[in-house]
RORO-937069 format. One record per residue (C-alpha): residue in three letters; y, z, x. Coordinates in steps of 0.25 Angstrom, whole numbers, m for minus. Each point is the difference from the previous one (the first is absolute). Layout:
<sites>
  residuo     py     pz     px
      ALA      Y      Z      X
...
</sites>
This chain:
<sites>
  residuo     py     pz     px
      UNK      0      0      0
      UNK     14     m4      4
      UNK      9     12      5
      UNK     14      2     m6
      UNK     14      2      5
      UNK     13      1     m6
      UNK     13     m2      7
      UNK     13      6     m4
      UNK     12    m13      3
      UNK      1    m13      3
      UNK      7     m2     13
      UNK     m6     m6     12
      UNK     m8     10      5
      UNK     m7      3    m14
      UNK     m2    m15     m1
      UNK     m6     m1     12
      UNK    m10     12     m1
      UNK     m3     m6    m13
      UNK     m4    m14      5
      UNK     m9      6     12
      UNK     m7      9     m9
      UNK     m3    m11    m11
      UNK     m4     m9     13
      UNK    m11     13      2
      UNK     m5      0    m14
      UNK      8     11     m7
      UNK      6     m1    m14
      UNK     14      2      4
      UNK     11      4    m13
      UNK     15      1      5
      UNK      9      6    m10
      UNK     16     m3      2
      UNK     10      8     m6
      UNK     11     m9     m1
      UNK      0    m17     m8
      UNK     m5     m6     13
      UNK     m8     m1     13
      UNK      7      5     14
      UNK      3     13     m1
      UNK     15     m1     10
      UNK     m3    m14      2
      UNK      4     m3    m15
      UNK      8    m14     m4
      UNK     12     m1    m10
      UNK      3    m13     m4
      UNK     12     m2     m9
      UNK      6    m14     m4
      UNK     m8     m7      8
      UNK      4      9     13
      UNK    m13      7      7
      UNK      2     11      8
      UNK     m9     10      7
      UNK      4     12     m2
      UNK     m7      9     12
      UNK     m5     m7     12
      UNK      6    m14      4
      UNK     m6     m1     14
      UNK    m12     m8      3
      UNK     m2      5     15
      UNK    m14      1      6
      UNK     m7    m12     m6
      UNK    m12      0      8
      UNK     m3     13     m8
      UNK      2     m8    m13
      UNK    m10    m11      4
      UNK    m11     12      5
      UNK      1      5    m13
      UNK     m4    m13     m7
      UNK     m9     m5      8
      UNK     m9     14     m2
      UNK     m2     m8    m14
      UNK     m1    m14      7
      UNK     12     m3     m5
      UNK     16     m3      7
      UNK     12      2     m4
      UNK      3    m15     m4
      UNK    m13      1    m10
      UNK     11      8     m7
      UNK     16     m3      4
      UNK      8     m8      7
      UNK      5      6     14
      UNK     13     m4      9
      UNK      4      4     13
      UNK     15      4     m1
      UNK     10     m7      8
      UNK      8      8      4
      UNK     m7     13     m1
      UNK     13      7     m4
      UNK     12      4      4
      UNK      6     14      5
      UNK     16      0     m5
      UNK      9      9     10
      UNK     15      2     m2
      UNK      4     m9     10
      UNK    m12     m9      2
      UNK    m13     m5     m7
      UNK    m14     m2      7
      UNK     m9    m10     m5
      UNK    m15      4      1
      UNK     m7    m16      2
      UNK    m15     m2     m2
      UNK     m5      2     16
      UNK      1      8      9
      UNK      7    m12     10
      UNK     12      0    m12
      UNK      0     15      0
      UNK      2      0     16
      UNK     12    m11     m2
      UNK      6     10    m10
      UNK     m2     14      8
      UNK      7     m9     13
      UNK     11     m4     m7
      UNK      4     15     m4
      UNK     m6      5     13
      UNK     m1     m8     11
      UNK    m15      3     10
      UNK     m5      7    m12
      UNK    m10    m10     m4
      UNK    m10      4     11
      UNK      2     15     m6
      UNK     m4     m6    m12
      UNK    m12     m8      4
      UNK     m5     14      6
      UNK      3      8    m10
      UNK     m8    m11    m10
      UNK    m13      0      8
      UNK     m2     15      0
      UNK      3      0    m15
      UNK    m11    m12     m2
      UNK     m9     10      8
      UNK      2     11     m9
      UNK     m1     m9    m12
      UNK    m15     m4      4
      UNK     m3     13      2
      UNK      7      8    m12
      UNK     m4    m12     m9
      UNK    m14     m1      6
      UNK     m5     15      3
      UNK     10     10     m4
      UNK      5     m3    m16
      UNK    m15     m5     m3
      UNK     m3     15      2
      UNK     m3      8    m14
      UNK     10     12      6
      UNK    m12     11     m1
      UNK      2      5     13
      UNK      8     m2     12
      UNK    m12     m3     11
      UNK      3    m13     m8
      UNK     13     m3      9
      UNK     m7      0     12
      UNK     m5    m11      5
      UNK      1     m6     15
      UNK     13     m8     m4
      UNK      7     11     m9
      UNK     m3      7     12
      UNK      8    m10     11
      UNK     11      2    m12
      UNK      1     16     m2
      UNK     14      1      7
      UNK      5    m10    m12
      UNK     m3     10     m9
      UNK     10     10      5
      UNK     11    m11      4
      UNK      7     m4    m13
      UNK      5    m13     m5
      UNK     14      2      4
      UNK     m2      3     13
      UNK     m8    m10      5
      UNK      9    m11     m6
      UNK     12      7      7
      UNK     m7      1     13
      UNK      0    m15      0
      UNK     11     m6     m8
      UNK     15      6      0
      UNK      6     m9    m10
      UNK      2      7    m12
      UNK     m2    m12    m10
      UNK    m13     m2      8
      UNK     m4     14      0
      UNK      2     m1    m16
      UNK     m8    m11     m2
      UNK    m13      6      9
      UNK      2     13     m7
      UNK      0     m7    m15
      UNK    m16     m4     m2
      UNK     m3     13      2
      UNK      9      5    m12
      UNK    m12     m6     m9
      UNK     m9     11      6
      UNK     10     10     m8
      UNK      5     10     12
      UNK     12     m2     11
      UNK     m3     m6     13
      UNK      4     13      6
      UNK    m11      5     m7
      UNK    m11    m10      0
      UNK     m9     m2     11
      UNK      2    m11     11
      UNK    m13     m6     m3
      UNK      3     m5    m13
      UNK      7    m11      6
      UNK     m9     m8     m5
      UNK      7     m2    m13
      UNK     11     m9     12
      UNK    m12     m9      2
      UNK     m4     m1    m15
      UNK     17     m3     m1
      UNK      2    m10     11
      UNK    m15     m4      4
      UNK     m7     m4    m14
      UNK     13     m4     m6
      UNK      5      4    m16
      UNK     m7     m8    m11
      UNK      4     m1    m13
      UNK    m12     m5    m12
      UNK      6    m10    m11
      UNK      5      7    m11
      UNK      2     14      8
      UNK    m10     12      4
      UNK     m4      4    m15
      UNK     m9    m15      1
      UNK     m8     10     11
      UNK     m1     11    m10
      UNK     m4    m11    m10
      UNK    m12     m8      9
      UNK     m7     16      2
      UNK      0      1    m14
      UNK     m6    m14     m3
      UNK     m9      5     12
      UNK     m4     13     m6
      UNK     m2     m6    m14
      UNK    m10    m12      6
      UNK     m7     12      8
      UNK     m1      6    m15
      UNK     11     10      1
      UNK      4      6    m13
      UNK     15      1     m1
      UNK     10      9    m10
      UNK     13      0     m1
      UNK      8     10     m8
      UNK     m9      9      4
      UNK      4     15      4
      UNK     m9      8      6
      UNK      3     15     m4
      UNK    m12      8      6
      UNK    m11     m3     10
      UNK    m12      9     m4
      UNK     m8      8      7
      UNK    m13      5     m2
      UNK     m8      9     10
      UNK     11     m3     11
      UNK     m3    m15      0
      UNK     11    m10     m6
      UNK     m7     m6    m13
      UNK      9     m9     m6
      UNK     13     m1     m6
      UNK      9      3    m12
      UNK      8    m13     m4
      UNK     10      0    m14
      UNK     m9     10     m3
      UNK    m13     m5      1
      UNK    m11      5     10
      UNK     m6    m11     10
      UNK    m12      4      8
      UNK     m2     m5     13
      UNK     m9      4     13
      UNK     14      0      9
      UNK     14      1     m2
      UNK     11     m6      9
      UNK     15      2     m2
      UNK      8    m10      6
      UNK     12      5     m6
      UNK     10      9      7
      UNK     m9     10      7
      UNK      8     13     m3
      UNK      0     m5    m15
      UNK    m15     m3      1
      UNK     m2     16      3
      UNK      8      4    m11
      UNK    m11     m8    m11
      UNK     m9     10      5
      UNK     m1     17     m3
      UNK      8      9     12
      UNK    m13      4      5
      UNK     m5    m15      4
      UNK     14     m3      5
      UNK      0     m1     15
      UNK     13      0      5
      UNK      8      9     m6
      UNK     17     m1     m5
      UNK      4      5     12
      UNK     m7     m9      9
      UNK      6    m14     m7
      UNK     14      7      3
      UNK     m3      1     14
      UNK     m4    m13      3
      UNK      7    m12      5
      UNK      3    m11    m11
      UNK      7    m15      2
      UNK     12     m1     m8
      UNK      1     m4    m15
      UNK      9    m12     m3
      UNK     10     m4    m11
      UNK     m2    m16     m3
      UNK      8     m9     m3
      UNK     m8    m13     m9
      UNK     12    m10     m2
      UNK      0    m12     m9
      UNK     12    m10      8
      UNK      5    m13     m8
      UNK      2     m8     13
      UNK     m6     m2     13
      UNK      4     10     13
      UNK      6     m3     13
      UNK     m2      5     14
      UNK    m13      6     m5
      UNK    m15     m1      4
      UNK    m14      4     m8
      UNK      1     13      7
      UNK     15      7      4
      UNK      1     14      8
      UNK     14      6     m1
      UNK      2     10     12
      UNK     16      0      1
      UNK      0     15     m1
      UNK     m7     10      7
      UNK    m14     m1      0
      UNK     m2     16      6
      UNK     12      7    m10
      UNK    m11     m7    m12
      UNK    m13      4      6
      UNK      6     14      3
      UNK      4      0    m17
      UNK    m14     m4     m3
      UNK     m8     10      8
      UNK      7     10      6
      UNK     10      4    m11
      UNK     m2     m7    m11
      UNK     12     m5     m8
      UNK      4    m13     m6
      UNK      5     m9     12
      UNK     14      0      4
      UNK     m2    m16      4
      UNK    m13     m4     m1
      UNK     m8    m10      7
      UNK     m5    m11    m11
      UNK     m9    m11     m1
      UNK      1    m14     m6
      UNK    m13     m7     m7
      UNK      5    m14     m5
      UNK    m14     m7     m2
      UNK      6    m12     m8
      UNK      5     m4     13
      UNK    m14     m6      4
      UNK     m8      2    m11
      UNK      8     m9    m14
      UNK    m11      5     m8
      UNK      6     14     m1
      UNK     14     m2     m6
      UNK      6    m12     m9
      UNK      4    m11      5
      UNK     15     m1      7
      UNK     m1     18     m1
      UNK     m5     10     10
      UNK    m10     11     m1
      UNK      7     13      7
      UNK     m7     12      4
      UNK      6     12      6
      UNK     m7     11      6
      UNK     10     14      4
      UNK    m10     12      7
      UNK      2     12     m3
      UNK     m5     16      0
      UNK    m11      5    m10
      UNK      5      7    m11
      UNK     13     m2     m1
      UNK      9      1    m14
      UNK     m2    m15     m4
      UNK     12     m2    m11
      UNK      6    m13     m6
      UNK     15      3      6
      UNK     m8      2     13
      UNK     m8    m14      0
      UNK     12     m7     m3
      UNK      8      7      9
      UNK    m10     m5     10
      UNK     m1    m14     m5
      UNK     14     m1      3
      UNK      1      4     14
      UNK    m13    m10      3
      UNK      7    m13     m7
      UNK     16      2      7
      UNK     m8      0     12
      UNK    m11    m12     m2
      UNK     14     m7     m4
      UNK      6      1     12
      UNK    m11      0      9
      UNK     m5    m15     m5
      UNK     13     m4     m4
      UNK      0     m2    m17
      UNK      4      6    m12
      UNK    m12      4     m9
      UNK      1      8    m10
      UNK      5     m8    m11
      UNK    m13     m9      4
      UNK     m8     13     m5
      UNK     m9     m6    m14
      UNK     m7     15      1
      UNK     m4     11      8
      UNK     m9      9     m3
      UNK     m1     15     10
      UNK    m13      9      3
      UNK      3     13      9
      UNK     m8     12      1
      UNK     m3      4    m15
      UNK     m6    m14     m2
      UNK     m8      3     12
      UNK     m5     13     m5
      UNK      0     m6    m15
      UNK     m9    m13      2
      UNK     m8      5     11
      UNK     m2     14      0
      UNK      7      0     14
      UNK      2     14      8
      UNK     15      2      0
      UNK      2    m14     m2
      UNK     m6     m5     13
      UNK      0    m16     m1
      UNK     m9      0     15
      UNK    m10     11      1
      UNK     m1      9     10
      UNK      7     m1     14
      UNK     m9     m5     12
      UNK      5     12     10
      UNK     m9      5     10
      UNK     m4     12     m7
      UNK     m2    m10    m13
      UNK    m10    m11      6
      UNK    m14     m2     m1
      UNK     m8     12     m3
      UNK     11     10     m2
      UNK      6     m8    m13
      UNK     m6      4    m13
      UNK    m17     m4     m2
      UNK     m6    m12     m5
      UNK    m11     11     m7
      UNK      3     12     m5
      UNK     m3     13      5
      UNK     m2      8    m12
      UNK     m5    m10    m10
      UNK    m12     m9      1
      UNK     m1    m13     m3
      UNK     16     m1      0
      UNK      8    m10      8
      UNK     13     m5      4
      UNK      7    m13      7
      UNK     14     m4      1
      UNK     12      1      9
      UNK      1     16     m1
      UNK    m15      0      8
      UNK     m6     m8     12
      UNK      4    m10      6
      UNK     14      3     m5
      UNK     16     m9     m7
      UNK     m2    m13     m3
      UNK     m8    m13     m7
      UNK    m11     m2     12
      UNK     m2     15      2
      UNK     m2      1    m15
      UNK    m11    m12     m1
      UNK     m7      6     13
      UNK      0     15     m6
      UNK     m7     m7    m13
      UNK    m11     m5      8
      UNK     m1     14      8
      UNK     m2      7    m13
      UNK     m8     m8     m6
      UNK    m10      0     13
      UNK      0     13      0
      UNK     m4      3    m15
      UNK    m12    m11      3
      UNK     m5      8     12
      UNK      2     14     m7
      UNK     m8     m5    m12
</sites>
């Protein structure tokens, strides 16, 4: 007889442990709270304008095509992918840096602001490929049970780069600070400050400049929407407007689920919802980390959106826009280290319509704009506004254009969204923060401790932030309840 598991969310990792566990014969049931597969990665679409409202980065593409072809199937089975040219661009208050599509226009543009610091930057690119091949290939396949896990003969050549951070590995080798910006900025996707994330994570500059920025036809939700037609060909059963209330448990094992309720027995249960929202679906007693422990750790910002509907075509834009004409360490201080609303806050610019005419109206502009910010801040109307204002006088001047009477519609989403649509602690739009006492075996289990037959996967456990972490900890999970079955 076929054993059963049901999966709390609908995100990447939940797909993915779905789709490898009805690849191994289990009758999988996911049940989704909200109108729509993808959990962060949802889509709004709105006269004819299609936006992703979480993630918009397709970085790591050989993660993407392992994924697939567990199923014997690639990515073009599914959706259309392009190569972005350029990759983005970073805009300073007096100059702008254009991110090309290889590394030999990468070096053009680092010698034109820095003159020598190509070769710097053709070092520093090799020892972040070497940590990619290993963190890709050894570490992050880990299941995070225990930390002989991290040692291997190469983590063991790269232990001083897990005491050196970020920050001051790049400032040891470039002394330009638009340069040091734009090394220290891939990083910012792992949730934590350079300053406080360890130098050998300097793999995410090779995922940046060595495999390039994708973009799929019709924006990432088309990912979120070929695991699903994965998962149902597998046999996957999926519902929608489906929230879960309780997960049972009998004799200290998980035994199924209360959904809009009504009881769904199963052999397992795996969460991929927010983990700390996970826990509290289940009495005190089986709860393993407790109020306290959430509020110590470390957790990437939240973020107030911007989803903009523009009746005309932009200038001096690309597909991908970073605005760091302010300063990028007052913003990171207001984030982590006391957290306020930002005094000028770094933003980011998502324009897909620029490439991709298949996700605005003809002759308009899809517009996208991402603000970070602390967790659990007072999120009010007057203060989005206030917000949107600061961000549009300077995208104007930066790029030159008046705007705002182009608006069709916005639409804002902040922290009480976050925590409304996906049960999100204190808001947090990334997860938990990849800091060296947040990595690997020291982040919150795949397995529970306290109840049997309970799981979890998702950007708050192992590997960590972010759409490939979250595909590989679907496999990790799903392995693990195979091999404990």
């Amino acid at each position: 007889m076929k054993k059963s598991c049901v999966v709390i969310g609908s995100g990447f990792s939940s797909l993915s442990a779905a789709c490898y566990l009805a690849k191994n014969g289990w009758n999988v049931s996911i049940f989704e709270k909200n109108e729509s597969v993808g959990g962060r990665a949802s889509q709004f679409v709105k006269d004819g304008f299609t936006f992703d409202m979480g993630p918009s980065w397709y970085w790591m593409p050989d993660i993407f095509d392992k994924f697939f072809a567990d199923f014997n199937k690639q990515t073009s089975d599914y959706y259309q992918l392009d190569k972005l040219s350029p990759a983005y661009k970073i805009f300073f208050s007096d100059d702008i840096i254009t991110i090309g599509d290889s590394m030999s226009k990468i070096c053009d543009e680092f010698e034109r602001i820095e003159p020598g610091s190509s070769k710097a930057l053709k070092k520093f690119i090799d020892k972040a490929q070497e940590n990619y091949d290993i963190a890709i290939n050894k570490v992050v396949l880990r299941p995070g049970l225990s930390p002989l896990e991290l040692v291997t003969k190469e983590t063991i050549l790269k232990i001083d780069q897990f005491f050196k951070t970020i920050s001051s590995q790049v400032r040891k080798s470039f002394k330009n600070p638009k340069l040091v910006s734009t090394l220290e900025f891939p990083v910012l996707f792992l949730g934590a400050k350079p300053s406080n994330t360890p130098s050998f994570y300097n793999f995410m500059n090779f995922a940046d400049f060595g495999l390039g920025t994708w973009h799929p036809k019709g924006g990432m939700y088309e990912v979120i929407k070929a695991m699903k037609n994965l998962a149902e060909e597998l046999g996957v059963v999926i519902h929608t407007n489906a929230t879960v209330e309780q997960i049972q448990v009998t004799n200290g094992k998980a035994t199924g689920i209360v959904c809009n309720g009504k009881v769904h027995h199963a052999d397992k249960v795996l969460s991929g919802a927010d983990y700390q929202h996970s826990e509290s679906l289940l009495e005190d007693e089986y709860q393993q980390y407790s109020k306290t422990y959430w509020e110590k750790k470390v957790f990437a910002p939240s973020s107030l959106l911007f989803y903009i509907g523009f009746n005309t075509k932009l200038k001096n834009v690309e597909h991908h826009n970073l605005f760091f004409d302010t300063d990028f360490e007052l913003h990171a201080k207001e984030i982590y280290d006391k957290p306020q609303w930002p005094t000028n806050p770094l933003f980011y610019a998502n324009f897909p319509s620029v490439t991709d005419g298949s996700m605005a109206p003809k002759g308009c502009e899809t517009g996208f704009f991402l603000v970070p910010i602390a967790t659990d801040l007072e999120d009010t109307e007057a203060l989005r506004n206030q917000y949107f204002d600061l961000i549009m006088d300077r995208f104007e001047k930066r790029t030159g254009q008046d705007i705002r009477n182009n608006i069709i519609f916005k639409e804002i989403f902040c922290v009480n969204d976050f925590i409304d649509r996906y049960n999100s602690y204190k808001g947090n739009a990334y997860g938990m923060a990849n800091t060296l006492t947040q990595t690997a075996f020291l982040r919150p289990n795949l397995r529970s401790k306290k109840v049997g037959d309970l799981y979890f996967t998702g950007q708050l456990t192992v590997p960590g932030p972010g759409v490939p972490p979250a595909l590989i900890s679907g496999k990790l999970v799903s392995e693990l309840i195979i091999k404990d079955n």
